[in-house]
N, C-alpha and C positions, 0 to 999 in steps of 0.2 A: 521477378527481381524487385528488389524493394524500389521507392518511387523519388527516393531524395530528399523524401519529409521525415521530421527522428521516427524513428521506428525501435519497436518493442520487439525483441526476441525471447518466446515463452515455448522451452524446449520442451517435450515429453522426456522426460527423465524413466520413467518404466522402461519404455522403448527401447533405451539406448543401453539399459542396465541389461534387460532379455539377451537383446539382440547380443552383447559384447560375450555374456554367460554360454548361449552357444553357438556362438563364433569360435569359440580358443579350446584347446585341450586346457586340461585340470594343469592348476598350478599352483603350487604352496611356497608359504618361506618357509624358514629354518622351522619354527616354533610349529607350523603344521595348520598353519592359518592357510584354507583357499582363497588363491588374490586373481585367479583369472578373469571374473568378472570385474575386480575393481580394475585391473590392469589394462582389460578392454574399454571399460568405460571412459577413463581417464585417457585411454589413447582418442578416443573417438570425440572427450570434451574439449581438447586439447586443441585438435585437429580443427572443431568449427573454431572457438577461437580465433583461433589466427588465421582462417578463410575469411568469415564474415566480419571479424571486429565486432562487436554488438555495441553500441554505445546503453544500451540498457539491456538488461536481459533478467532472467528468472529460468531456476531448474523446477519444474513440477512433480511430486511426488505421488502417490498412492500411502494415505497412511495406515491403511489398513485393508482385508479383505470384505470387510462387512460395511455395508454404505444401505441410506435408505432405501434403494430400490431391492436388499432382501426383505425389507418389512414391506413392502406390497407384494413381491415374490421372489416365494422362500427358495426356487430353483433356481433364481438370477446366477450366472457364472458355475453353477454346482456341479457341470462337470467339468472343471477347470482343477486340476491336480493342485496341491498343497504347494508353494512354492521348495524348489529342491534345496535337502537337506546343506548338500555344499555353496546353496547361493546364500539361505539365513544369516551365517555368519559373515557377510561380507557387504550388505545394507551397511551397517555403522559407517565402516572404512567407507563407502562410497559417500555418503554425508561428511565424512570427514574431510574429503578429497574436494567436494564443491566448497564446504567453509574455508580451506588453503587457496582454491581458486580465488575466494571473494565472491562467490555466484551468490545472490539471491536464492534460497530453497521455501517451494510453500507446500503445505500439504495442512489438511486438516480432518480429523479426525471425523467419519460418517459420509464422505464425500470423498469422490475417485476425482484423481487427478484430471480428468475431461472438464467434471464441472469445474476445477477453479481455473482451466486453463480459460472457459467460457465464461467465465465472469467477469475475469481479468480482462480477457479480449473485448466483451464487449463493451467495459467501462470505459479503456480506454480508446478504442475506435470511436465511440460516441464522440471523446473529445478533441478529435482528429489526429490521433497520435496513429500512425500505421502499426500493426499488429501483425509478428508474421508468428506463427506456430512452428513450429522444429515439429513436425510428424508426420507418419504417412497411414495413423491410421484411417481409416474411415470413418469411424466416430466421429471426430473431428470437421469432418468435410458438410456438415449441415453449417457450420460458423462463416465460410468464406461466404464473402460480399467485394465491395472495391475496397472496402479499408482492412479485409482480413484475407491474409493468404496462408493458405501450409507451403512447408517445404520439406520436402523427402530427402535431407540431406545427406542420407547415404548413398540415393540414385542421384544425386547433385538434380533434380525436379520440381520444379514449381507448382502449384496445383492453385489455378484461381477460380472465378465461377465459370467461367466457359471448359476448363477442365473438367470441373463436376456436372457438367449437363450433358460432356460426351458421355461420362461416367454411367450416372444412374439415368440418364433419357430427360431428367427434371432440373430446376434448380433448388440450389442448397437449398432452401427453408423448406421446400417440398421431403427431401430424402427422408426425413422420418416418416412420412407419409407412405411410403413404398415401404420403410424398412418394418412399420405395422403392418402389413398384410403377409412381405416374404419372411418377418424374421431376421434371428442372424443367429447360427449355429454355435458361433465361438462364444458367442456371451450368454447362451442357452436362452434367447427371449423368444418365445414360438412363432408370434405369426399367426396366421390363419391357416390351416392344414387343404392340401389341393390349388393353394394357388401361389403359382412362379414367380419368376423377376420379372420377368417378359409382360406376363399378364398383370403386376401388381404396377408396372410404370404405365401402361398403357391406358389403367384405368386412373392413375392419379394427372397424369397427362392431361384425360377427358376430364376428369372430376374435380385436382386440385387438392383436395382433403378429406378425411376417413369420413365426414361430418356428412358434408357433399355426397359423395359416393353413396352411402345408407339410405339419404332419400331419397334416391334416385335408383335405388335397385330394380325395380319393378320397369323401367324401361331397359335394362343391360338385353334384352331378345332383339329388341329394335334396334338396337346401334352397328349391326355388323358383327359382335364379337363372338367368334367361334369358340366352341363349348358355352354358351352365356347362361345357359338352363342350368350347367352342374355350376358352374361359377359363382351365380347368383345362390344354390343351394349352399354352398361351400361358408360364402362370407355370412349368411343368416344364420348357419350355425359358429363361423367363427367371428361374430362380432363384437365379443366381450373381449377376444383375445387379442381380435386388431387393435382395439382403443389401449388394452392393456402394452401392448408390446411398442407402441406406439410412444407410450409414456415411460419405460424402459429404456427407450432407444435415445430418449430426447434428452439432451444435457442441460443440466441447471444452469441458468444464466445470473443466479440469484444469494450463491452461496456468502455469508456472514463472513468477510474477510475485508479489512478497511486496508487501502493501500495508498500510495503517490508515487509518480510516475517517477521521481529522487530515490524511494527507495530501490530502483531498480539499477541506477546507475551503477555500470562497471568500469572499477578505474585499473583491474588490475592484480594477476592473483600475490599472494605473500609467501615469497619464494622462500625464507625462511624458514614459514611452514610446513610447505612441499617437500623439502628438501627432508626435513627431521620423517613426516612419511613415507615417503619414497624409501628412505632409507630402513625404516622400521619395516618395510612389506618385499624391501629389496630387490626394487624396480631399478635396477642399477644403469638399462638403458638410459629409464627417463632420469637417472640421477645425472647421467653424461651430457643429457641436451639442457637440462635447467642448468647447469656446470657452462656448459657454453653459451650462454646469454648473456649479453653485456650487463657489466656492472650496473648501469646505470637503469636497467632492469631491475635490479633487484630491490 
């Protein structure tokens, strides 16, 4: 729960575009435009809205598929399908839909929505501004501290550092640690091949970091851990992959975007706007509840 100090709300925008695109059967207007995904979206932006109130916020984008972790590896995400033909056209309208909100939108080209949400977060944590994340990826979850929290605001769930050390056995700043030895399948980054979850927390537990661990291999017989002889064979052949996947996994804290905490302020979306939308994609529900807002709304 936020702590009563201003606080920064930095939603994952991918997340909520996915997630609305298959949630809803196909839906078009007249013109043959698919609006299910903007339709979900806007139900589900809507919705935090007026749970949380944000007194600042920001939507995060993804501006493109290719970011520098394919120029160190060219397989990064590559078996991730092309995004579907019926969501392409409906990116715009969703950007349209946050500019009628008045949301802040960032995104920059070469760089996945993670890193700028980690940049942001951590600038302004540093200056005590509390930082909550709108996500439930896991990516995400190496950021939380006492001044950063996620929230999985579709399970209505909090996830702070004692949630991530039920999670991966570690604390955040540790999880890339684990996630270089196990990987992680959905964003295609290998890992080290033969070795688990179970065994990749157990030994960052004991070690702390990829660094640690490597020189200290040649005791893994003597510490109690079972299979240690194939374990230790395992990481000597996968330890280019570890440091690799390791660096893969790790979100940039550093990315080229200047900001202030004013830019973020929300005062408010421009019902005008919405309205001429709504009406052009023929969301006629949400035309009925911005119609029922008081004047002095608008």
């Amino acid at each position: 729960m936020p702590s009563g100090k201003r606080s920064l709300y930095l939603l994952d925008g991918s997340s909520y575009i996915f997630r609305a695109f298959f949630a809803l059967p196909p839906l078009t207007n007249s013109s043959g435009l698919p609006t299910h995904a903007i339709y979900g979206f806007t139900n589900m932006t809507v919705k935090f809205l007026k749970q949380y109130q944000p007194e600042y916020l920001a939507v995060v984008l993804d501006a493109g598929r290719k970011t520098f972790r394919n120029e160190i590896y060219q397989a990064y995400k590559g078996n991730r399908p092309e995004a579907p033909a019926d969501l392409v056209p409906q990116f715009p309208y969703i950007r349209k839909v946050l500019h009628a909100l008045s949301v802040r939108v960032l995104e920059r080209e070469g760089f996945e929505a993670d890193d700028i949400i980690a940049t942001v977060a951590e600038n302004f944590s540093c200056q005590g501004i509390e930082v909550i994340i709108v996500s439930g990826d896991k990516d995400l979850m190496q950021l939380v501290n006492n001044g950063i929290k996620l929230l999985d605001s579709g399970k209505g769930k909090w996830i702070g550092p004692e949630e991530i050390k039920e999670k991966f056995g570690v604390e955040a700043q540790r999880v890339t640690e684990v996630m270089g030895l196990t990987g992680d399948s959905i964003d295609n980054i290998p890992g080290v091949r033969g070795i688990g979850e179970k065994t990749a927390t157990a030994l960052i537990q004991k070690y702390q970091t990829l660094e640690n661990l490597f020189d200290h291999l040649n005791e893994l017989e003597t510490i109690g851990l079972k299979g240690a002889s194939r374990i230790r064979k395992a990481l000597l052949d996968g330890r280019e992959s570890a440091f690799l996947s390791r660096d893969l996994a790790t979100v940039k804290r550093d990315v080229p975007i200047q900001i202030q905490l004013e830019d973020f302020h929300y005062s408010g979306a421009d019902n005008a706007r919405l309205r001429e939308l709504f009406a052009e994609l023929e969301f006629h529900h949400l035309l009925k509840a911005l119609d029922a807002t008081e004047p002095g709304q608008d």
